[in-house]
C-alpha positions as a printed Julia matrix, in Angstrom:
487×3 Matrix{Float64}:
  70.73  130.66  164.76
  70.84  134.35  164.71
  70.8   136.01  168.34
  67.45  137.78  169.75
  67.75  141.61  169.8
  68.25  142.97  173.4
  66.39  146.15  172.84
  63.79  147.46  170.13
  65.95  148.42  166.83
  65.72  151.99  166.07
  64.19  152.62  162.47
  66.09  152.32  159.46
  66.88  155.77  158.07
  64.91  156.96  154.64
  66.81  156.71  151.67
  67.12  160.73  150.96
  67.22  161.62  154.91
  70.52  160.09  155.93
  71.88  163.08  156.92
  69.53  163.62  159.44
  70.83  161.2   161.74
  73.55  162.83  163.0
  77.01  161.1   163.75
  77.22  159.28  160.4
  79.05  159.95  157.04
  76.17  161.59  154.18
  75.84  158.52  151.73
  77.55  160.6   148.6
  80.94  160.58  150.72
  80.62  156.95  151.52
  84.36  155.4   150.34
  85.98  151.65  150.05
  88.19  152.93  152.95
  85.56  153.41  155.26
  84.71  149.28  154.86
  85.57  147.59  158.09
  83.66  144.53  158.1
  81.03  142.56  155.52
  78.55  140.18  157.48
  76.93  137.57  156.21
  73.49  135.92  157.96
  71.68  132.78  157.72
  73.41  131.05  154.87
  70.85  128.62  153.0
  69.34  127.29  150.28
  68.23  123.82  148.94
  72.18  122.08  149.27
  72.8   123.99  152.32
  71.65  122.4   155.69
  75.04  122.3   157.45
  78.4   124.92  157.94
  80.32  125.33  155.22
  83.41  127.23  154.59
  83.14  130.84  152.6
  84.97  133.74  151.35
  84.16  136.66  149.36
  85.14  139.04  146.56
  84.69  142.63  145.33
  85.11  143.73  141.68
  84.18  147.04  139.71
  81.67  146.92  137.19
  80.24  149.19  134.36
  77.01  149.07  133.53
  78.1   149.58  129.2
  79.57  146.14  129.47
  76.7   144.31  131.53
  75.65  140.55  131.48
  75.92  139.32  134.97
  72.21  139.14  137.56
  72.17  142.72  138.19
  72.74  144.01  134.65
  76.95  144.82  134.47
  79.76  142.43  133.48
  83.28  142.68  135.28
  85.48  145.57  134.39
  88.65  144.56  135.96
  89.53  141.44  137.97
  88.6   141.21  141.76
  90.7   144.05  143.86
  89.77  142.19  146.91
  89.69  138.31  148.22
  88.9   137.79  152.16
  90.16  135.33  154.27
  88.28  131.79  154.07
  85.57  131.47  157.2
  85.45  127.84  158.34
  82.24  125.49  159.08
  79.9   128.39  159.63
  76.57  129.67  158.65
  76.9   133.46  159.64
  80.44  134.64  158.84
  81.91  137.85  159.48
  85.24  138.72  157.58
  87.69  141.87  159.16
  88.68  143.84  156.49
  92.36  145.02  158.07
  93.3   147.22  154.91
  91.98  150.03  153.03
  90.46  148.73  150.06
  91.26  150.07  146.14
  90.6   151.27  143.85
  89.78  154.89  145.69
  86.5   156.75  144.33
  83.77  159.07  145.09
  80.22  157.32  144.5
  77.15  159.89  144.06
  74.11  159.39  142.78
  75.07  160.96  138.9
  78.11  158.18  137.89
  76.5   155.34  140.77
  76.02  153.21  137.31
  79.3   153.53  136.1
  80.9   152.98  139.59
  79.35  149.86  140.79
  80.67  147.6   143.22
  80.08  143.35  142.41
  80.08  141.03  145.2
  80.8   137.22  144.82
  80.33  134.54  147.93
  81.55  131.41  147.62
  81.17  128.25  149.6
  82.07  124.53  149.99
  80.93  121.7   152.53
  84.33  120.07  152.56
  88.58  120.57  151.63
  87.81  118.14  148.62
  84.76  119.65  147.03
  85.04  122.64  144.75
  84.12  126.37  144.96
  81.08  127.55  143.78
  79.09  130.82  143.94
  76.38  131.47  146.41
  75.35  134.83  146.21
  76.49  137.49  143.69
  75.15  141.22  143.79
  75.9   144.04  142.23
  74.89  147.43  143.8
  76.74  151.15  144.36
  77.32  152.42  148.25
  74.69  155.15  147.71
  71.91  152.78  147.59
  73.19  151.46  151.37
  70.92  152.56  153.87
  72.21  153.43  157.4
  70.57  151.06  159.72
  72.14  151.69  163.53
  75.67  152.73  165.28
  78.13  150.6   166.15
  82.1   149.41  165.91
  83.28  146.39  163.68
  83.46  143.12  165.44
  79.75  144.03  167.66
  77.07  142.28  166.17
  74.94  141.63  169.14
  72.6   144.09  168.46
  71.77  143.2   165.1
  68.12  142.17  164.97
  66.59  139.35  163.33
  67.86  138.67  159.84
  66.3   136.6   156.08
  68.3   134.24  154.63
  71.05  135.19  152.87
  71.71  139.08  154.12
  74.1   141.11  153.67
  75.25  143.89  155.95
  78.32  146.17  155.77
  79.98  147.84  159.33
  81.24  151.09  157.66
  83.56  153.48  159.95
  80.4   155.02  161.5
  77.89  152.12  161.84
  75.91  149.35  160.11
  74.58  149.64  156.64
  72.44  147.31  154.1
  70.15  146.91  151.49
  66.9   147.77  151.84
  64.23  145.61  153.07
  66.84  142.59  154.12
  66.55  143.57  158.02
  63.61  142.54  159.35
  63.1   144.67  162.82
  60.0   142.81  164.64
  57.46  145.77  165.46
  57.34  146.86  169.1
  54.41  144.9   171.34
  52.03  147.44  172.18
  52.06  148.89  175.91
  49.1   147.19  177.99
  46.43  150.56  178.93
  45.89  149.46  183.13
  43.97  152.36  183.35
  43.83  153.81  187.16
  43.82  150.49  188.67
  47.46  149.82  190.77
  49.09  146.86  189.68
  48.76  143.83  192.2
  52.19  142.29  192.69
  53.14  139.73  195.86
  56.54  139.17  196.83
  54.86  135.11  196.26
  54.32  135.8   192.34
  57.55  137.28  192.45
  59.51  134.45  193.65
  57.4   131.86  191.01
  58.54  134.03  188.23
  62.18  133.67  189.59
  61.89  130.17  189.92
  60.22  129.78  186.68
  63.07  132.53  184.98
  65.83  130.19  186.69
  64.83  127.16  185.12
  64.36  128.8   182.59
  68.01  129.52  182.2
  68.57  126.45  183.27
  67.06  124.8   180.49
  68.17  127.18  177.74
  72.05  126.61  179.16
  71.68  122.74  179.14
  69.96  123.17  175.79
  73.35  125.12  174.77
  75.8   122.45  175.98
  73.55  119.8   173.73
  73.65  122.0   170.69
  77.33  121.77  171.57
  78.07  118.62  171.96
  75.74  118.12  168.81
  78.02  120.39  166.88
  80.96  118.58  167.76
  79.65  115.48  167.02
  78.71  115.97  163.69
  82.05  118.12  162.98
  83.81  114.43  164.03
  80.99  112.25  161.72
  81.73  114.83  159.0
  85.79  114.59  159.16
  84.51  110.76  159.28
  82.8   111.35  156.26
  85.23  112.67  154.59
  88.2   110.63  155.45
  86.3   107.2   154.09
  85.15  109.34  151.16
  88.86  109.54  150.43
  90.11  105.73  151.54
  87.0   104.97  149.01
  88.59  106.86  146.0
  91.55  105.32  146.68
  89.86  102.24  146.9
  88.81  102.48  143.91
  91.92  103.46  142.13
  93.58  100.61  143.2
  90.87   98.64  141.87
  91.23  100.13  138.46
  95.02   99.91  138.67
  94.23   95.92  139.53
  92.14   95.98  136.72
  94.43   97.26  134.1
  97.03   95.04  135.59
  94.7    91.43  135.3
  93.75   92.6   131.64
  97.98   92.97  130.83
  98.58   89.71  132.19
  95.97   88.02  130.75
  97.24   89.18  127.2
 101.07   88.15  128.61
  99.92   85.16  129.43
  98.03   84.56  125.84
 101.39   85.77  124.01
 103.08   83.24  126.3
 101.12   80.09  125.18
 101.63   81.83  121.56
 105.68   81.65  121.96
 105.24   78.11  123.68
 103.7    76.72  120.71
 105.9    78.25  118.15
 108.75   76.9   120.61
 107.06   73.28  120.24
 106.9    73.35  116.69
 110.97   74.52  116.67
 111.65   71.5   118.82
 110.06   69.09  116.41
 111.84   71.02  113.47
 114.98   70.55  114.96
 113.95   66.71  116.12
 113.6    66.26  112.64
 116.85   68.17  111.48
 118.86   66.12  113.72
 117.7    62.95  112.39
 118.79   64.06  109.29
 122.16   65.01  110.56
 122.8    61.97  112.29
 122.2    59.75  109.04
 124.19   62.12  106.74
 126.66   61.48  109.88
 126.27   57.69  109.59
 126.96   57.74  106.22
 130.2    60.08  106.01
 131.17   57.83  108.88
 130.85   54.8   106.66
 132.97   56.35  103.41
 135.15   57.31  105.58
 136.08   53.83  107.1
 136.02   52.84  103.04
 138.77   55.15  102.13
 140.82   56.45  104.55
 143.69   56.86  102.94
 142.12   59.42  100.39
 140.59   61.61  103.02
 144.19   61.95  105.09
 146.06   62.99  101.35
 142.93   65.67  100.55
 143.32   67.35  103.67
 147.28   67.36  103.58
 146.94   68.77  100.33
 144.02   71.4   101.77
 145.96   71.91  104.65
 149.29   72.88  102.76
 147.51   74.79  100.2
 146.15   77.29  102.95
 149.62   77.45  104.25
 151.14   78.71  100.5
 147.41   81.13  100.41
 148.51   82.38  103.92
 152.09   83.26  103.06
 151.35   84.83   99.75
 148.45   87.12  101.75
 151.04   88.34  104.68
 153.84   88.95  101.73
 151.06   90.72   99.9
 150.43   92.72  102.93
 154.57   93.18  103.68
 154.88   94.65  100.39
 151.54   97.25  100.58
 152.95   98.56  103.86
 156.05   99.11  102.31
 154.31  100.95   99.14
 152.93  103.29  101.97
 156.2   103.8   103.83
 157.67  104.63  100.31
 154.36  107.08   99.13
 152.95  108.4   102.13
 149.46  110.45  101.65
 148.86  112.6   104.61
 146.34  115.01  105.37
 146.56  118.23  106.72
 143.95  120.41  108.55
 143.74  124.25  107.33
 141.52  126.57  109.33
 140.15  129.88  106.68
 141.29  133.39  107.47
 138.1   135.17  107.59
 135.44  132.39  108.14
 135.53  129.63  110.53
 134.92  127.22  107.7
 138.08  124.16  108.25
 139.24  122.33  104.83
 141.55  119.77  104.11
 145.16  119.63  101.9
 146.57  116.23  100.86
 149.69  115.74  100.29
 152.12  112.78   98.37
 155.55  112.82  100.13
 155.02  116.52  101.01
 154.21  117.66   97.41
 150.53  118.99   96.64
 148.78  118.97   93.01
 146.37  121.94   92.53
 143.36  122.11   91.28
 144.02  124.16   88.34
 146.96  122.35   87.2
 148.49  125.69   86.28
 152.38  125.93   85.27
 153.32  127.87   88.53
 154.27  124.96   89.83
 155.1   122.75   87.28
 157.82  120.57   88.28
 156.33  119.83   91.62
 153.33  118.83   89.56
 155.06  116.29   87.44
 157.03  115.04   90.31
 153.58  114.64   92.5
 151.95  112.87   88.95
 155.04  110.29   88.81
 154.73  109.26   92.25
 150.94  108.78   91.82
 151.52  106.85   88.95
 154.08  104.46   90.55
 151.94  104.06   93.63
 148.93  103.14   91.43
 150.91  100.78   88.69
 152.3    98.48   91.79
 149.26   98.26   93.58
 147.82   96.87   90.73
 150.17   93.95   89.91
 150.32   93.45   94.06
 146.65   92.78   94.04
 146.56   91.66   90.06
 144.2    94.32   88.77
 143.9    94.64   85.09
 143.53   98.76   85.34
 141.0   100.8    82.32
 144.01  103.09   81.61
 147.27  101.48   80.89
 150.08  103.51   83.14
 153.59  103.71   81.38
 156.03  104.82   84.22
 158.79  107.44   83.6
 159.64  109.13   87.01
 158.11  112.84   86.41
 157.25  112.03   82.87
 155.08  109.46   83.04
 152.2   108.87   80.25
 148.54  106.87   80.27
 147.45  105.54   77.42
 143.19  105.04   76.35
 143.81  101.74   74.7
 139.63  101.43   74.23
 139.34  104.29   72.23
 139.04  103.78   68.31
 142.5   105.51   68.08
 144.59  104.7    70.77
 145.93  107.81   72.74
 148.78  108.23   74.88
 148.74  111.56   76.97
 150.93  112.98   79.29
 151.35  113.07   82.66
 153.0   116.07   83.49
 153.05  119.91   82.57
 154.86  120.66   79.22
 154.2   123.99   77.02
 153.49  122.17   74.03
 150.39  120.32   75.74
 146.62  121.89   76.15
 145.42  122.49   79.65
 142.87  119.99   78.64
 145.27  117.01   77.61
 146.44  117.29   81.15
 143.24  117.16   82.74
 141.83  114.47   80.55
 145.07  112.64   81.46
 144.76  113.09   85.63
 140.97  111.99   84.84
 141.89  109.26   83.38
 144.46  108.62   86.44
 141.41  109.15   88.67
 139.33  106.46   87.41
 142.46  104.01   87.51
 142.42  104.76   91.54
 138.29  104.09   91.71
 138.99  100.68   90.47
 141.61   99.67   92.74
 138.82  101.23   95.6
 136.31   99.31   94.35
 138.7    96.03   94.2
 139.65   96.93   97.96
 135.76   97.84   99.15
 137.11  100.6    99.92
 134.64  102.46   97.86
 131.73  103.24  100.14
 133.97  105.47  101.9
 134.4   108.11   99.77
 132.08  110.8   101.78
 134.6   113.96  101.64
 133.47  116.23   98.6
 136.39  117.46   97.06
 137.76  120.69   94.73
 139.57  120.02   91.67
 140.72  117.13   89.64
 144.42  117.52   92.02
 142.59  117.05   95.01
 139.81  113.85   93.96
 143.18  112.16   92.79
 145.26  112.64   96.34
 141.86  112.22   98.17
 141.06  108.44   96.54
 144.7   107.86   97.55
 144.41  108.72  101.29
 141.28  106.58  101.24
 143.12  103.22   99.24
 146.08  103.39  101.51
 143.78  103.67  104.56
 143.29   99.96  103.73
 146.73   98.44  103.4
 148.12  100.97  106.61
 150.46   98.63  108.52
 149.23   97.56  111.77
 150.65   96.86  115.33
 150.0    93.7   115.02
């Protein structure tokens, strides 16, 4: 309730005469550094009927770019947000620091400097934000209304609903037409006749001016008291607004939780059933069992001496198959003591890239089978040759390409071709390039089929050069079968 003006308000100034009050800044020097204080009266409208909490905002506009209720859209984003004013229908925010941006407003750019003003409100801490009163307007069109220092607002006057008033560095300004100054009760003409006063009438107008007082103090203390009490309903209000929402989510989260257990509990009775049925199955099975049981029991009471000499003769038969495996395996490990393939990292020069040489007994086969290094190359062929030919009978492979063994001068022969051929395994001057590579090919498919014998196969995964490195490559992989172990 806005407080009754002690004294008649003086009259508000005309719009084009401002500088003849004296004391006050002329309207075209009027800056954003001369705001000290923005007042707010009688908050209301049709959702509004108790205190709410409210802050403001100030933006530049231009009126090229306009689509808000005065006619101009934001330019820039708000260079000012005030403090939040709690449970209150008349706020008053203290602005403590010069506003920006800095400008000159006269009357010739006032469209292209306008100010925009946005108040927002809330009844309570849960309930969003949402604009109240938005106006757009330039600080020429402010019209000096009276004198007086930020934080005084006794002397205001009555107010409408929803003003807006602005304590500048010299006194109070607003918008024309939102103050409303009640007119000054005429003086009484007594003419020549002396005014009869008694010292009785006196005293009844004290009296009646105490209680008076009286009343409109005790009246005070109950609007207090009111206050308070419907500050505690409200915080009532709005802590049981909040026990009911979570009320309610743990009503949904019950929900959801009954509707998963139901369909737990219907796969449940699924899986018992299927369970059931198993058990019968298996019922069923065992029978079954039990009578193939009965009768192996009976032929075995018939003949009893047959069984005992079949399973001495199974039993000793494993014993010969277990002996020949472990000698089979004796002899392979020695084959790899004898031929070792190793495998040695190499790290390139000028890229990071990391390959791999394998070597048989320290002796390499390149890839172009060249004649720089011919002996080596024969000697490396016979041991590959060797290695291959008794791993063969060891494990009693039939191989493609028969392998006749000479030390460094060993030979394969194509014995499914319509003339047989027999080419050689190592480097002489009278041989092609190509008989050698057909023959190390040839050598190479050999060493698949003992892989594939082994199922050792699916473990080829390195992609190698040259025909020199496939061959010592397959042999890393076959001997990575028969490896002796600790064991």
């Amino acid at each position: 309730v806005p407080r009754a003006p002690s004294q008649p308000a003086p009259m508000l100034a005309s719009r084009y005469s401002a500088a003849s009050l004296g004391g006050h800044l002329l309207r075209d020097c009027l800056r954003l550094r001369h705001f000290k204080q923005v007042i707010f009266r009688n908050i209301g409208g049709k959702t509004i009927n108790t205190p709410v909490d409210c802050y403001f905002t100030l933006s530049q506009v231009e009126s090229s770019t306009a689509t808000t209720t005065s006619g101009s859209k934001l330019k820039h984003k708000p260079f000012h947000t005030s403090r939040v004013d709690h449970r209150t229908l008349n706020p008053a925010w203290h602005i403590l620091t010069n506003l920006s941006p800095e400008g000159k407003y006269d009357t010739s750019d006032a469209n292209k400097k306008s100010l925009h003003i946005c108040i927002y409100v809330r009844h309570t801490l849960v309930d969003p934000w949402r604009l109240h009163f938005s106006k757009t307007f330039t600080l020429g069109n402010l019209d000096f209304i009276m004198a007086m220092s930020a934080g005084d607002t006794s002397d205001i006057g009555l107010c409408g609903e929803n003003t807006l008033l602005f304590v500048l560095k010299d006194g109070l300004y607003g918008f024309p037409g939102d103050l409303r100054i009640p007119p000054r009760p005429p003086l009484r003409k007594t003419g020549s006749r002396p005014l009869k006063i008694t010292v009785s009438a006196l005293l009844q107008q004290h009296t009646h001016l105490v209680r008076s007082i009286e009343a409109h103090q005790a009246l005070v203390s109950e609007r207090h008291r009111l206050e308070t009490d419907l500050n505690s309903v409200l915080s009532g209000f709005d802590r049981s607004v909040s026990k009911s929402r979570q009320v309610e989510a743990s009503l949904s989260r019950l929900k959801n939780a009954s509707v998963s257990m139901q369909s737990e509990a219907k796969s449940l009775k699924s899986r018992l059933k299927l369970i059931q049925d198993n058990r019968q199955a298996l019922k069923q099975r065992a029978n079954i069992v039990l009578k193939l049981y009965d009768e192996m029991k009976n032929r075995h009471a018939a003949k009893p001496k047959s069984v005992e000499v079949s399973r001495k003769a199974a039993r000793e038969k494993l014993v010969v198959n277990t002996q020949l495996y472990l000698r089979r395996l004796r002899m392979l490990s020695l084959l790899y003591e004898i031929y070792p393939v190793e495998r040695i990292r190499v790290q390139g020069m000028e890229s990071k890239s990391v390959s791999h040489l394998y070597t048989i007994r320290g002796l390499t086969i390149p890839d172009s089978l060249s004649s720089a290094t011919a002996m080596e190359m024969s000697i490396a062929l016979g041991y590959c040759a060797q290695f291959t030919c008794l791993v063969a009978k060891y494990l009693g492979v039939v191989l493609r390409y028969q392998i006749i063994h000479n030390g460094s001068k060993s030979w394969i022969v194509d014995d499914l071709a319509d003339t047989p051929q027999r080419l050689a395994l190592y480097y002489k001057e009278t041989n092609a390039k190509t008989v050698i590579q057909a023959a190390v090919g040839m050598l190479v498919v050999d060493i698949t089929q003992l892989l594939v014998k082994t199922k050792m196969h699916r473990k080829i995964v390195e992609s190698t050069g040259g025909l020199g490195s496939q061959l010592l490559y397959r042999l890393w992989v076959l001997q990575g079968q028969i490896r002796p172990r600790n064991s």
